[in-house]
N, C-alpha and C positions, 0 to 999 in steps of 0.2 A: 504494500500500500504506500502510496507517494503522497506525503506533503503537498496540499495546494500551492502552487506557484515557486513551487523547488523542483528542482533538476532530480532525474531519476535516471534507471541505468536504462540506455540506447535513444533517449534524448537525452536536453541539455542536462551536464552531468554540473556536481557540486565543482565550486574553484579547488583548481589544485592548491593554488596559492593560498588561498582560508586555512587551507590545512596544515599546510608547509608551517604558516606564521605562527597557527597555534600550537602547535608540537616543538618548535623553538622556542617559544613565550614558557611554555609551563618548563624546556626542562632550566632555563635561567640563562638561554645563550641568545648571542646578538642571531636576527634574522640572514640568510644567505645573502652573498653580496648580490645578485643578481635581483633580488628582490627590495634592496633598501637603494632610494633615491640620491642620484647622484648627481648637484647642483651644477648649473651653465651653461648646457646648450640650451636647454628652454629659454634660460635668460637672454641668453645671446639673441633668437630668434625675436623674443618679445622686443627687444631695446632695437633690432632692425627695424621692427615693423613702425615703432615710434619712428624714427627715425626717417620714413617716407618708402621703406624698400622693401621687397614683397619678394621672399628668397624662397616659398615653396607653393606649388599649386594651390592651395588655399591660402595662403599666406603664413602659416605655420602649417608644421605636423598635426596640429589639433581639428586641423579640417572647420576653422572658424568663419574664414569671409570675413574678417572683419578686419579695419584698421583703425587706428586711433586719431586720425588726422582728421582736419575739421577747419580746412579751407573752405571747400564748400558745405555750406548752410542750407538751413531754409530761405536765408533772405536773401540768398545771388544764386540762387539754384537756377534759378530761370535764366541768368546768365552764360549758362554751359554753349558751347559750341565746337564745331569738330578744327583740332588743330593739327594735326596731321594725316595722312592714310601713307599705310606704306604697304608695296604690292610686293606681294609673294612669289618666290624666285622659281616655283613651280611653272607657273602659267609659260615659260620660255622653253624649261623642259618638255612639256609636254607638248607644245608646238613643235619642237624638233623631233618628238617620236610620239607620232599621233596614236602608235597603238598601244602607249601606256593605259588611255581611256581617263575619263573625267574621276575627279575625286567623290567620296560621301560626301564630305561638308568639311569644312574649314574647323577644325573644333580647338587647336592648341589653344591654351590657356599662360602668355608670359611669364618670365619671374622678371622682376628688375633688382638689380645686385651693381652698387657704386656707379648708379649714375646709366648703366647698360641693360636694356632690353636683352632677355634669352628666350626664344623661341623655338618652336618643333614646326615644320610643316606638314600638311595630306601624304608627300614622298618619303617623310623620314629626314628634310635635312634640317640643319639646324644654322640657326641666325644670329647674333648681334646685333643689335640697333640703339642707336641713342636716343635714348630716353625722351630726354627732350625735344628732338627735331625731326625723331624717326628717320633719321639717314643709317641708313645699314654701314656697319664696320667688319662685318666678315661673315660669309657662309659655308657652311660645312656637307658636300655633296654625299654620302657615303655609294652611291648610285647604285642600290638596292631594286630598281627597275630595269636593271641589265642578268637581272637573272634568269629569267625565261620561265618564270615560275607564273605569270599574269596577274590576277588582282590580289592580292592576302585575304585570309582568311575573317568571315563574317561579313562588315560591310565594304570590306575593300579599302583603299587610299581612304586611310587619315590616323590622325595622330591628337593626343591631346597633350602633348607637354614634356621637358626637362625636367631633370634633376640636379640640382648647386650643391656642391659641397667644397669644402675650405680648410685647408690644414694647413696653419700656418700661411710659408706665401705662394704656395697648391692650393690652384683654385682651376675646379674643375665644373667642366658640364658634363654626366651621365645621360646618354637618351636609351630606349629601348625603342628599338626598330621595328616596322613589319618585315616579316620575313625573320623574326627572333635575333636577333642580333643586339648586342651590347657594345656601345663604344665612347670611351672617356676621352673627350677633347678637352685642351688645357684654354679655360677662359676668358685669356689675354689675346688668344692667333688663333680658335679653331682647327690649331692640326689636332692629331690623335696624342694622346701620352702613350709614347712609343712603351713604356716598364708595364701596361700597364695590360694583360691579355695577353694575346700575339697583335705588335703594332696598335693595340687601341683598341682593340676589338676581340668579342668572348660568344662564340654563337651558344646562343641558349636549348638549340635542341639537341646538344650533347650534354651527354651526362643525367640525362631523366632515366629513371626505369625501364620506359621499353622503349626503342624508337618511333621518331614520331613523322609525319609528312609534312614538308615544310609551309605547306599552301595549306595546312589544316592548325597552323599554330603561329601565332603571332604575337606581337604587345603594341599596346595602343597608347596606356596610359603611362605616366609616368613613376619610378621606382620612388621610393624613402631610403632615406641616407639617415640612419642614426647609431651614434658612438662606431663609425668607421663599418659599419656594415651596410651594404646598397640592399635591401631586400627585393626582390623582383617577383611579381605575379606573370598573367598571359590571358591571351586573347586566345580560346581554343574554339576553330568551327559550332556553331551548335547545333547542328542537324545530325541527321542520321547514317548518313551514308558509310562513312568508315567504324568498322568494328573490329578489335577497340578503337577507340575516339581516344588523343592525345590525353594523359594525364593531365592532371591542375596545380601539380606540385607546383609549392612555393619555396624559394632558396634564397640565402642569404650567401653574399662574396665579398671579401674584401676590396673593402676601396682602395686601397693601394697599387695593388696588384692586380686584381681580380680575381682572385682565387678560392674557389669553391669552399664555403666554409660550414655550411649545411642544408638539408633538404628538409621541410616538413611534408609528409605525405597528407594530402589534404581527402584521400579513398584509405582509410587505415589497409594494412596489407600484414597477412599472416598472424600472428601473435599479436600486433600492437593494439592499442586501445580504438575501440570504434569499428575493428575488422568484424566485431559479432553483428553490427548490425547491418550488413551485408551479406543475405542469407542467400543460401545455397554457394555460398563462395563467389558471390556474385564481386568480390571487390577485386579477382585477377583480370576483371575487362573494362570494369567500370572506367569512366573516363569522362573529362572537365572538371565539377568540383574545382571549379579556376576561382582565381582571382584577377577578375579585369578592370573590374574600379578601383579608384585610386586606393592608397593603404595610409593609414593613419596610426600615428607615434608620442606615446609620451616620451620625450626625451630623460628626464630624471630619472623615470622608472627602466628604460630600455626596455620599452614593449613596445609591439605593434600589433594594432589589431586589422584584422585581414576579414572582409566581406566575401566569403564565399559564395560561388554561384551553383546551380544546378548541377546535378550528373546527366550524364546522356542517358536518356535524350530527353528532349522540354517535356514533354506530355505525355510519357506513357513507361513505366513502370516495372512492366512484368517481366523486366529480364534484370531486376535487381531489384527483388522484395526484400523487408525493411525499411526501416526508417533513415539510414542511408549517410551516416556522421562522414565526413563533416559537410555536406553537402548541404547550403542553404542556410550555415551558421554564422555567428560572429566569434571570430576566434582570437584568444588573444595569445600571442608566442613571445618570448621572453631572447631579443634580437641577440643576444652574444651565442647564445647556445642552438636557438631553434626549436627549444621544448617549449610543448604547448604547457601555459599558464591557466587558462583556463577556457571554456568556450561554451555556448548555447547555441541551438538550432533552433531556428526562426519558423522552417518551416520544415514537418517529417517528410520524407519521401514525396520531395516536391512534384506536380504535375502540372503545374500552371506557366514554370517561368519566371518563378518570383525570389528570383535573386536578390540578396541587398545589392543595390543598383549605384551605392554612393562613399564616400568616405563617410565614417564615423566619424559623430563630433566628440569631441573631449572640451568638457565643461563640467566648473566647478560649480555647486549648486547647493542649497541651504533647505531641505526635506523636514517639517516635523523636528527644525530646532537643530538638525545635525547635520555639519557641512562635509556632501560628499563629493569626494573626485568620480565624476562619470561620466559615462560616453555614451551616448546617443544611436541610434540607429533609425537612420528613416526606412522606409520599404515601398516597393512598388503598390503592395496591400493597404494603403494608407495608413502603417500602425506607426508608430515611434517605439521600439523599444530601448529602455534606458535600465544601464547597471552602472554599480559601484566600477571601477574601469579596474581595481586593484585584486578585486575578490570574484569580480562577475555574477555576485549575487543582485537582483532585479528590484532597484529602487521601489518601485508599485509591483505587487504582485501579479505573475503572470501564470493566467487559468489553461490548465490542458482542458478545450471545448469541444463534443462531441461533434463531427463534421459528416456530410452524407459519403456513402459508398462507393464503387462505381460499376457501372453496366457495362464495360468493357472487359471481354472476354482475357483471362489470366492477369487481369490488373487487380491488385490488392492492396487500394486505398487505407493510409493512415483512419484511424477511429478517431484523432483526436488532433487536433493542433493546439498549439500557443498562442493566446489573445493575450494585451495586456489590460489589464483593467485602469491603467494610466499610462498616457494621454489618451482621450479617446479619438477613435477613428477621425484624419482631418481631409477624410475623403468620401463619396460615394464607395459601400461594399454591396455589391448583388447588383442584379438586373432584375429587380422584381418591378411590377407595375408603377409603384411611388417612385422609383429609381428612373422613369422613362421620360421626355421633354414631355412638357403640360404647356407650353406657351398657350397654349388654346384649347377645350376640352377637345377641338377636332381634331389637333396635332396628339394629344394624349394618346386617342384610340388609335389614331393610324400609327403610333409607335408602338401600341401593343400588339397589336393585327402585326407588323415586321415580326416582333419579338416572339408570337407564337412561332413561327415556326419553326425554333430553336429548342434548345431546354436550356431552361434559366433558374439562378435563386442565391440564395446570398454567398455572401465569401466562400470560396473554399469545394463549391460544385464541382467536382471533377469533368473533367475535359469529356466527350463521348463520341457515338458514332453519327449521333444524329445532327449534332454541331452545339456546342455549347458558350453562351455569350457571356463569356467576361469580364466581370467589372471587380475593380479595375482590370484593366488590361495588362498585357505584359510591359508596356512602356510607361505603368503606372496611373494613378499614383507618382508617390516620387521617380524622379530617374535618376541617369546621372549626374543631372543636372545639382541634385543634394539638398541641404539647406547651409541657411546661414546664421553665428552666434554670437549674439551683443553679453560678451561674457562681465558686461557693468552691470544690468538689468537680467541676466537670466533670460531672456528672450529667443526661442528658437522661429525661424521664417524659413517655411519648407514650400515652396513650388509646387502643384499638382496640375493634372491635365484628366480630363472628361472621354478616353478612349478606350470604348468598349474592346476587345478582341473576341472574336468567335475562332473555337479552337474544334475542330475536326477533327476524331480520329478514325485514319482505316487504315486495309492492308497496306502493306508497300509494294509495289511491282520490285519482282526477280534481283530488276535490273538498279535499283533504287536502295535497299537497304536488308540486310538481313535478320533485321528485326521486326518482330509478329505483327508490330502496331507500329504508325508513325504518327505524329500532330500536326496539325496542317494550318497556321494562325493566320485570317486573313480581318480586313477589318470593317464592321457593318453599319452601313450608313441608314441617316434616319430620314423620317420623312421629310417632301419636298426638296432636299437635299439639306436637309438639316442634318443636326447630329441627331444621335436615339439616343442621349443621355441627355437629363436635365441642368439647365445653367446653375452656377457658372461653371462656363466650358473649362475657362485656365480659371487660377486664382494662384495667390500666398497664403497662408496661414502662418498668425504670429501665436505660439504656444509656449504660457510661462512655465520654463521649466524644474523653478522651485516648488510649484504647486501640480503641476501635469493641467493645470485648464487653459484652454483655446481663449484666445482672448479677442481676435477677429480675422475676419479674413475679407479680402479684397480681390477683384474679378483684375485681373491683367489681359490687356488685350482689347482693342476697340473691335468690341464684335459689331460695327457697323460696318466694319469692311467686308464684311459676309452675305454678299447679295441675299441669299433665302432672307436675314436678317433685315435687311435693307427691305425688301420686299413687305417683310410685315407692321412696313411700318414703328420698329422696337427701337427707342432711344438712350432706354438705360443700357448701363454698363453691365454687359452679360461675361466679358473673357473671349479668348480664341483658344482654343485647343491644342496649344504648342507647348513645350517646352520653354519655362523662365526663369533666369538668374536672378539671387538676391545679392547684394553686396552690402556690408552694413559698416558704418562710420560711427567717432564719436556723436555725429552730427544727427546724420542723413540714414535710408535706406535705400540703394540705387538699384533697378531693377531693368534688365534686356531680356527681351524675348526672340527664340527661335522665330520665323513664321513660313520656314517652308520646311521641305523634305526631298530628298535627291537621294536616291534614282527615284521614278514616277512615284507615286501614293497616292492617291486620291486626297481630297482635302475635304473636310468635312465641312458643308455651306458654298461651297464654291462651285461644285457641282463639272471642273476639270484636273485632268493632271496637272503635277507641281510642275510637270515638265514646259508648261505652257505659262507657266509664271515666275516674276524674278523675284519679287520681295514684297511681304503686306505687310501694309501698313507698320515701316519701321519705326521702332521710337524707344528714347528710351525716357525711365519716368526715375524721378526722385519722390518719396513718400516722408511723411513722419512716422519716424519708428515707431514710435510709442502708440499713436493712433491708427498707424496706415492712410491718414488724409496725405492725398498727393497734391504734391509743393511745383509740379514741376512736368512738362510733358515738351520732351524734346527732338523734334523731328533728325532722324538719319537717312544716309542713304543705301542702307542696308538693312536687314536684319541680323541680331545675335545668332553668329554660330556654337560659342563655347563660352566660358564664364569669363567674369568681368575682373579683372584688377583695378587697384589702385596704388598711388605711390607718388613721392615728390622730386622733383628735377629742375633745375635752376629756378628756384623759389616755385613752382607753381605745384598744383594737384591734380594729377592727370587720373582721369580714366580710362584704360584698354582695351579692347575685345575685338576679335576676331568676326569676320563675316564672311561669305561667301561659299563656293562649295559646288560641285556640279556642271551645269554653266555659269555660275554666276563665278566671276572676278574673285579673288583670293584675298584678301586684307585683313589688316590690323590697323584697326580706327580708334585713333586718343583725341579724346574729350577735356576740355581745360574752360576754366570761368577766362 
């Protein structure tokens, strides 16, 4: 019998580390060094970001969004204007070899480091620019599209960022390439640091478990660099076709060298912990269990916690019954050694796709009088789950709740998931009738009349043969897009989007996979060519996270730009159904929105391919934190491809972000009052 809202054996287990601390406590001896905090990279981070400079994809390892600078206000917010665009050195290359083919989208996310812009691009290379003037000072080609290999693996061309590290007067950029490749450039000149690999470079599909295809494994996001370790996840195919499917292992190497320093198996394997819940020995094939969102570090403690994604395959099961560790968990590993510290699974024997999609935040927080170091987890399912970051025990208690079965021949659906009972849900869960657009009792029934033809019902329906809708969808709920944390007010602002997925399962042809079942997720539009979910289509939600309550939430996105919309005549503010960044200041809350999709998708309201469109309605908006009253609406000529930075260069406060992707043009657009 299992404790409500405590980890049991083949889910989330108790922290190792609770245990560790207390069996030192009582017999009178100091705690393991790996376990007690070791002061000044954190600090170091925190005193950059004061200081105007933004040295890691979120701006620290804490996965905060947030800086402390506070040039721009509420009261010259409206002042902002674009001061630079600088065009990305791709668009030449692939002019000269046209059958590289167009990228996904623009997604790098800058660091800025003394004054110097560092970027990734869609190809894999990497850039220098000055901060202030966006004149590029050096590019790094590794020409990774000379391999004969075609698109990488999942969505093809892109990248979302570097990695800064600094030893003494070693100062390095780390990227992780598609096509798996690692390479440390010294970031003064862009060559390679020849000590450091072979020539600068470490390919990542050696040295895994079993081999892997190089077009079926990739990295997209950028590594962590903490106490001289790079830890590195991977972008593994997610479909079905190759059996096995590349592992998900995660490895830590020196930054020095590069030298292989450890692996953690993220599919337990033989003996170790987590192999049992892998039944019938289903864990010698199993394969993903990746990590492709970014990874998140306390630096004092020398942990990082790793957002595990799905095993193969998205939606169907029966060829690895169980609850399936670590697959779907938040894991935390202890970066000198690579033992796990402690971990939870978010979702058992996943079949939806619902990866944590994001960095973890690390935030310190004051619960019922007691101030706990925690970390955050958004999810595509709109939950927040939140632990102690030290013990992984679950701030608000979280309920294993009875979930339906499924109709799908040898699939053996989980009995039970994990809710948390704080924060609650800051998203539509199910597609049941309240769940479907009501603009008009007419538009209501013609979205039920769509939605009969499916099977539908709250979170956690299992996929089937008849096609089952969704909600949220696989791209959420939150995405990668994450949240962001005003760690002065405890304030969590997490992005969400209104996209049902209908998920099909049937045989596979021969020729297709050799698995019983495959998932087939496509996406269902509502009536008129509205959407079938009810507004708002995007929004934020700001959730205090000393208390776990919602405090508001705010529609992003002028859904007037949505002809269906336009047509009926609606002039409040409903959202657009995209993808949006938060960015928070001691000031301001500054917020970009995706507004297309590349390759084609249909667009919900629009009623054509993205292919046939460059950019809606781009803008980006400044808000008050506290309120969510927007101070600010600022027209661009683009839309946000990937998240926003900030940071200061020759007195000023600039803003960053990326746009383009597809056909559309490649850039980095800085905004300044």
């Amino acid at each position: 019998m299992r404790a409500k809202g405590l980890p049991g054996p083949g889910r989330a287990s108790l922290a190792v580390a609770t245990m560790t601390g207390i069996a030192f406590a009582l017999l009178g001896l100091p705690a393991p060094l790996h376990a007690q905090a070791i002061p000044g990279a954190q600090e170091e981070s925190i005193k950059a970001l004061s200081q105007g400079e933004w040295r890691a994809y979120a701006g620290t390892y804490a996965a905060a969004r947030y800086s402390p600078l506070a040039q721009i206000d509420r009261g010259n917010a409206r002042d902002l204007h674009i001061a630079w665009r600088w065009k990305s050195p791709d668009q030449a290359i692939k002019d000269a070899n046209p059958q590289i083919g167009p990228s996904f989208a623009n997604e790098s996310t800058p660091l800025m480091v003394g004054g110097t812009l560092y970027t990734s691009t869609s190809l894999s290379e990497v850039a220098a620019i000055d901060a202030a003037s966006g004149e590029t000072k050096w590019v790094f080609d590794p020409k990774i599209y000379e391999n004969g290999l075609g698109l990488p693996a999942n969505l093809g061309w892109l990248h979302r960022g570097v990695a800064y590290w600094r030893n003494g007067d070693d100062e390095r950029i780390v990227i992780l390439t598609a096509f798996a490749q690692m390479i440390a450039l010294d970031a003064r000149t862009g060559k390679p640091v020849p000590t450091f690999g072979t020539d600068g470079r470490i390919d990542l599909t050696e040295g895994l478990r079993r081999p892997v295809d190089r077009d079926y494994y990739t990295m997209t996001s950028p590594p962590v660099i903490v106490r001289g370790v790079i830890v590195v996840g991977s972008s593994v195919m997610d479909w079905w076709a190759h059996r096995p499917s590349p592992p998900g292992d995660v490895r830590g190497f020196d930054a020095v060298t590069g030298r292989l320093l450890w692996t953690f198996h993220t599919v337990g394997q033989g003996e170790e912990p987590g192999a049992e819940t892998w039944e019938n020995e289903s864990w010698k094939q199993a394969g993903n269990a990746n990590v492709w969102a970014p990874i998140s570090a306390d630096e004092e403690l020398g942990y990082v916690y790793l957002p595990v994604s799905t095993p193969t395959n998205d939606y169907y099961g029966g060829d690895r019954p169980g609850d399936g560790l670590y697959g779907e968990s938040l894991v935390c590993l202890d970066v000198a050694t690579g033992k796990k510290v402690w971990h939870y699974q978010l979702v058992h024997h996943g079949l939806w796709d619902y990866d944590p999609p994001a960095a973890p935040n690390l935030i310190d927080i004051t619960v019922g009088g007691k101030r706990i170091k925690a970390v955050a987890q958004v999810t595509k399912q709109a939950f927040v789950y939140v632990f102690d970051r030290i013990t992984g025990q679950p701030v608000w208690p979280i309920e294993e709740q009875p979930v339906p079965g499924s109709s799908v021949p040898g699939e053996r659906a989980s009995k039970t998931q994990p809710v948390p009972t704080k924060p609650a849900p800051f998203d539509l869960q199910g597609a049941r009738d309240e769940d479907l657009i009501d603009l008009t009792p007419e538009i209501h029934k013609e979205a039920i009349d769509i939605a009969a033809a499916y099977d539908r019902g709250g979170l956690f329906t299992p996929p089937s043969q008849r096609g089952m809708i969704q909600v949220p969808g696989n791209a959420g709920g939150a995405s990668w897009a994450g949240a962001a944390i005003d760690p002065e007010t405890g304030l969590l602002y997490v992005g969400t989007q209104h996209l049902p997925t209908l998920v099909t399962i049937r045989k596979p042809e021969p020729w297709q996979s050799s698995y019983d079942f495959i998932g087939l997720p496509s996406y269902v539009p509502g009536p008129r060519g509205l959407p079938l979910l009810k507004p708002p289509f995007g929004s934020i939600v700001a959730i205090d996270m000393n208390t776990g309550d919602h405090r508001w939430r705010i529609p992003v996105g002028r859904s007037t730009a949505m002809l269906s919309i336009q047509k009926l005549g609606i002039r409040e503010p409903l959202g657009l159904p995209f993808r949006s960044w938060a960015l928070v200041t001691k000031t301001v809350m500054i917020v970009v929105q995706m507004g297309y999709f590349s390759p084609p998708r249909f667009v919900p309201g629009l009623n054509l391919p993205i292919r046939d469109l460059h950019n809606l309605d781009p803008h980006l908006w400044v808000y008050d934190k506290t309120s969510g009253e927007m101070l600010a609406e600022i027209a661009l000529p683009a839309n946000a491809s990937g998240a926003p930075i900030t940071y200061m260069a020759g007195g000023k406060q600039f803003i960053a972000f990326p746009v383009g992707g597809g056909p559309l043009v490649e850039e980095l657009i800085a905004v300044s009052l």
